[in-house]
C-alpha positions in Angstrom: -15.5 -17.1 -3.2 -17.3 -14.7 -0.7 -16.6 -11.2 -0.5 -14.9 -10.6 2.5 -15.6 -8.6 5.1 -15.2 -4.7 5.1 -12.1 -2.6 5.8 -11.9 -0.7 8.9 -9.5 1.0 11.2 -9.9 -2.0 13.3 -9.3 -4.4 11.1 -6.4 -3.4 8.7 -3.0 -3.3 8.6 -0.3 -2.4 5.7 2.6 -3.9 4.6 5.0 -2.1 2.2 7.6 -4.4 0.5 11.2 -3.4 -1.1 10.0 0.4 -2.2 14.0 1.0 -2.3 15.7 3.0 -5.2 17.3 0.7 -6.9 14.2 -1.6 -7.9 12.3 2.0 -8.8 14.9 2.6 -11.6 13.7 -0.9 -13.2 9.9 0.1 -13.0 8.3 0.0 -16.5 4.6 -0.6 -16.2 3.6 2.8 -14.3 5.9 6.0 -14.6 7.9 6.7 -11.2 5.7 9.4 -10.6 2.2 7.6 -10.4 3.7 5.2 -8.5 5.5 7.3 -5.7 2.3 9.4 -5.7 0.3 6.9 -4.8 2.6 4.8 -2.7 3.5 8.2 -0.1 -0.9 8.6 -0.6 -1.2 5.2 0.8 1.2 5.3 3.3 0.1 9.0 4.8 -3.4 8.1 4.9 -2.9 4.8 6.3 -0.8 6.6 9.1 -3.9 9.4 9.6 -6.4 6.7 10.0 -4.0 5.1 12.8 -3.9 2.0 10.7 -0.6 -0.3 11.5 2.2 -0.2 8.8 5.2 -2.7 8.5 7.6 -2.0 5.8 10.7 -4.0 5.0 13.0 -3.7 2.4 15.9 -6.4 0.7 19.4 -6.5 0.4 19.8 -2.8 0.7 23.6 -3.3 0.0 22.4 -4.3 -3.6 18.4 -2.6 -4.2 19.2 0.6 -2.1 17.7 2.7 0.5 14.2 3.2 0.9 12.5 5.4 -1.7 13.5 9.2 0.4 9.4 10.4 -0.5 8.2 7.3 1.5 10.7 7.7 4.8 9.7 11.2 5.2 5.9 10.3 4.9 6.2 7.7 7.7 8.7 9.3 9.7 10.9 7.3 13.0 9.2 4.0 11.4 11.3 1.2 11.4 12.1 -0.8 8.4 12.8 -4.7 8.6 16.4 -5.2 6.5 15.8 -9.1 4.9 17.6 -11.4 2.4 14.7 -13.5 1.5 13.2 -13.4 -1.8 9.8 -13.6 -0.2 9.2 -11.0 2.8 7.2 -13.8 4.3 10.2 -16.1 4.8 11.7 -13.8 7.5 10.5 -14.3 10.8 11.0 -10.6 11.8 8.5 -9.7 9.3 5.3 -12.5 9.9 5.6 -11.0 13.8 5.6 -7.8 13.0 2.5 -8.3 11.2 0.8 -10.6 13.8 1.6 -8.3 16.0 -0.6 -5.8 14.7 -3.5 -8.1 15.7 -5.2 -7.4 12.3 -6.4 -10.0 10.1 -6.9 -7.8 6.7 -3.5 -6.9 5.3 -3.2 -4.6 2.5 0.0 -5.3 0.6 2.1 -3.2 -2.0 5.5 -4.6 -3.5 7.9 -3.8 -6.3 8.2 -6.0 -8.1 4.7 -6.4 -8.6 5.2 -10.3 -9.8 7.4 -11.4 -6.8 7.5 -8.5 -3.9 3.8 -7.8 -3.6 2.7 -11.3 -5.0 5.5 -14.3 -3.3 3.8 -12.4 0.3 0.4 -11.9 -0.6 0.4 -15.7 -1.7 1.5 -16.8 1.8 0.1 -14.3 3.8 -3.0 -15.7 2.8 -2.3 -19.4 3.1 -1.6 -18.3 6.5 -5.4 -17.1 7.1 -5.5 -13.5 6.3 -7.6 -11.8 4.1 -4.9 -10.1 1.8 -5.8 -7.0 -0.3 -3.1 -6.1 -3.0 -2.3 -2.7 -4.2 -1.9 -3.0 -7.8 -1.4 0.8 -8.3 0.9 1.5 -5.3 3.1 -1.6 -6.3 5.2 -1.6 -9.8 7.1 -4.6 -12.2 9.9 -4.4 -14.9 7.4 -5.2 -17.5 3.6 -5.3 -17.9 4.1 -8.9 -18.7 5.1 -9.6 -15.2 2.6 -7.6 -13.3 -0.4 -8.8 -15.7 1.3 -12.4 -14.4 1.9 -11.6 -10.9 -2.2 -10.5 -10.6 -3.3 -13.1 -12.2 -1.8 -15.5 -10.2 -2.7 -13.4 -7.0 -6.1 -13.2 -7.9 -6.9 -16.8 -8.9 -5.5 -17.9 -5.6 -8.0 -15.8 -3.7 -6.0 -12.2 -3.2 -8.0 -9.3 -3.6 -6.6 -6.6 -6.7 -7.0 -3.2 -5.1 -6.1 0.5 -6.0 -4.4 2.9 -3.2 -7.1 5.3 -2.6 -10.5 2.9 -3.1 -9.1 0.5 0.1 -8.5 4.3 2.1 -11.7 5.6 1.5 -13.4 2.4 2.0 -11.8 2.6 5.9 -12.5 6.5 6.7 -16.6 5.3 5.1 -17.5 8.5 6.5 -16.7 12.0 5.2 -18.2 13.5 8.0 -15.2 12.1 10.0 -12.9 13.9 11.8 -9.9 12.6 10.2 -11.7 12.9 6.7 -10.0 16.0 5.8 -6.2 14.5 6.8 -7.1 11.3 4.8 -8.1 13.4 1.5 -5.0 15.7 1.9 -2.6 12.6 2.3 -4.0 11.0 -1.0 -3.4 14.2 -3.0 -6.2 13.9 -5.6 -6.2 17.5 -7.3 -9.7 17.0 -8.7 -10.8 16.9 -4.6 -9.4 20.4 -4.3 -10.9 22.0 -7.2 -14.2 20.4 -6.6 -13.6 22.0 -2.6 -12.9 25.4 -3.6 -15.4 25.9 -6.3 -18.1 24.9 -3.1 -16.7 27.1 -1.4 -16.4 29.7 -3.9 -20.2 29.6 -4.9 -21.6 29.0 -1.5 -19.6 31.9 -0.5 -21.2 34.2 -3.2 -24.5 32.9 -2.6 
């Protein structure tokens, strides 16, 4: 398999899958916390780059609402309500994501096994380069999401983290959005790091 080709702002687009309230209570394999973190990180940083976001959730009369941390960090987006098992059986959400007119689709799901991987699986069949993110996505067991990669990954999906596919994109810390990209992903250690700079070259 080649490596595909880079990330950009010109090239990506994200699709968030079923991050509803319901399915979070079942999440076993990362603690709520991480996972919200780095789900809201994703999703605010993918907005400050300008990168195109679909999200869609299932059966919200069963699974819930939207998680309230990610509606509020992608505020007046509009969420594609589905029955299908597989996001990519609804034809709502395939056009929404050709209509982004980007061939590199990052993807993050709960459950990890069947949200993020039953798409990713034909996303890819249907020609795009599909990045998952395995740390912005969550399963009711490790079992299941140690499945749900491995299948992912032997069929030619690309395992990913939330904040190594961002920073791949922005590629330049001299940009102008660099600043908004860093804030959105919330890494604490960036901020100390920042201040102590600025600290010693201010004592210098």
């Amino acid at each position: 398999m080649s490596y595909p080709s880079r990330l950009t702002r010109e090239n990506a687009a994200l699709l968030i899958v079923d991050h509803q309230v319901g399915l979070y209570t079942g999440v076993r394999d990362i603690d709520t916390l991480s996972l919200k973190h780095n789900m809201v990180g994703l999703a605010k940083a993918s907005a400050a780059l300008k990168i195109p976001v679909v999200v869609t959730t299932t059966t919200e009369g069963l699974w819930g609402p939207l998680i309230p941390e990610l509606g509020q960090a992608l505020p007046g987006i509009d969420r594609i309500e589905r029955t299908t098992v597989n996001a990519w059986d609804d034809a709502r959400v395939v056009a929404a994501v050709k209509a982004t007119e980007r061939k590199n689709l990052i993807i993050t799901g709960i459950s990890t096994d069947v949200c993020l991987a039953l798409p990713a699986l034909s996303a890819l069949a249907a020609g795009y380069t599909v990045y998952a993110a395995i740390d912005a996505s969550g399963a009711f067991t490790k079992q299941q999401a140690d499945a749900g990669v491995m299948r992912m990954v032997q069929a030619g999906v690309v395992p990913v983290c939330h904040s190594n596919v961002i920073v791949e994109i922005l590629a330049d810390n001299a940009a102008a959005d660099a600043n908004a990209v860093y804030a959105a992903l919330d890494m604490p250690f960036a901020g100390l790091v920042a201040g102590l700079n600025q600290y010693f070259s201010g004592n210098n």
